[in-house]
Residue, then its C-alpha position, 0 to 999 in steps of 0.5 A: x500500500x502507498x504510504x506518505x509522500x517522502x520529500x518534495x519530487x514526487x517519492x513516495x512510501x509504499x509499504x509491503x504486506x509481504x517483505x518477500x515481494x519481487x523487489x521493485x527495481x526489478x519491475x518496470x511498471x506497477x498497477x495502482x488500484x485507488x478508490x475503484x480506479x485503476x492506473x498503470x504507471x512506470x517505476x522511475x526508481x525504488x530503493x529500500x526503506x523501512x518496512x518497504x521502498x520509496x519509489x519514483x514514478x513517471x510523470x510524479x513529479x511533485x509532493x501534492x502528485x504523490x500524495x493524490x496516491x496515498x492509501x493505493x493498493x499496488x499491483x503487478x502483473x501476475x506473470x513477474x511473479x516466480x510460481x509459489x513453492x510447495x506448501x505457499x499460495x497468492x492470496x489472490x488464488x484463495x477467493x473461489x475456493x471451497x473451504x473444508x473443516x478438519x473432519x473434512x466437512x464442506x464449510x462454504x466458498x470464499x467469496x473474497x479477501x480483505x487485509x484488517x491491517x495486520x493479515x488477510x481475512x477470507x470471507x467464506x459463504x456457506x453454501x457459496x454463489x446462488x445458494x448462499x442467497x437461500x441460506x439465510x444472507x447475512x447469517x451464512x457469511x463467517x469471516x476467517x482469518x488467513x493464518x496458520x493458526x486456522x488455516x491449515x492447507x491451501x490446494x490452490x489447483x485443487x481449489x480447496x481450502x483446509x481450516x481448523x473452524x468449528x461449524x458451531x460458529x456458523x450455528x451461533x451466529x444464527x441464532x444470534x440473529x433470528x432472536x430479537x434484540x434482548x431475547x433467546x432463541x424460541x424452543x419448539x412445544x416442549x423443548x428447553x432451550x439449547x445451552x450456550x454453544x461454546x465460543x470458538x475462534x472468530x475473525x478479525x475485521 
């Protein structure tokens, strides 16, 4: 992500959420994405800095150019990448995927992912497309932290996503939202009402 101008030429701060990324002094161009608009531009220069680079583009010539930059997402052609290796994975490979828990049962399609400013965040839809719609809208999304604590393996070319997140999750939060404000959940004729599912682990964001 674009960052604060640096100076007053046009450098300007862009910081890494992956301090393996291809060094910029290898790329010739970058796509900007800022505000739902895209914008190629030429790397005129790169050079370490803190957490990152500072980088000179072309036609950036000036502080107030640079700062109409800050907070764009950076993107580059995916054919400068190198392949990932065994056991890694580009996140823009994990929306689409289908998401198992451990005991191997289907859990939804990850609709998208989002960075919460410390890691990337996966948006999973029970069911996935269409019939996530039938599944109660707001109450068949869960949202799961892309991390090792939780995720366990990602296929990227089987489009499958391994997780350690219990179901029950899925079942706590519909309850929460088919009672009103201030109540419980309604029994059935001469059924006590459920105890309290035990809390599981719950996305950040």
């Amino acid at each position: 992500m674009l960052g604060k101008p640096h100076g007053v030429r046009g450098e300007i701060g862009l910081r890494l959420f992956n301090l393996a990324s291809p060094s910029l002094t290898e790329l010739e161009s970058i796509t900007i994405e800022r505000e739902g608009k895209r914008q190629t531009h030429v790397v005129d220069s790169a050079r370490p800095f803190a957490g990152g680079f500072l980088i000179t583009l072309a036609g950036v010539t000036s502080r107030e150019q640079a700062a109409a930059l800050t907070h764009g997402q950076v993107r580059v052609s995916r054919s400068v990448l190198a392949p990932p290796a065994p056991g890694e994975f580009y996140v823009s490979d994990v929306p689409g995927c289908e998401v198992f828990g451990e005991d191997g049962k289907r859990m939804g399609v990850v609709r998208e992912t989002f960075w919460n400013g410390a890691h990337d965040i996966m948006v999973v839809v029970k069911g996935g497309g269409a019939a996530a719609e039938s599944v109660g809208g707001a109450n068949a999304e869960q949202l799961i932290p892309l991390v090792p604590e939780f995720v366990r393996a990602v296929d990227a070319h089987a489009r499958t996503i391994q997780v350690a997140w219990q179901d029950q999750d899925w079942e706590r939060e519909g309850q929460a939202k088919q009672s009103g404000p201030g109540e419980e959940p309604q029994s059935g004729p001469g059924e006590e009402p459920d105890g309290e599912p035990e809390p599981g682990p719950e996305g950040d964001g």
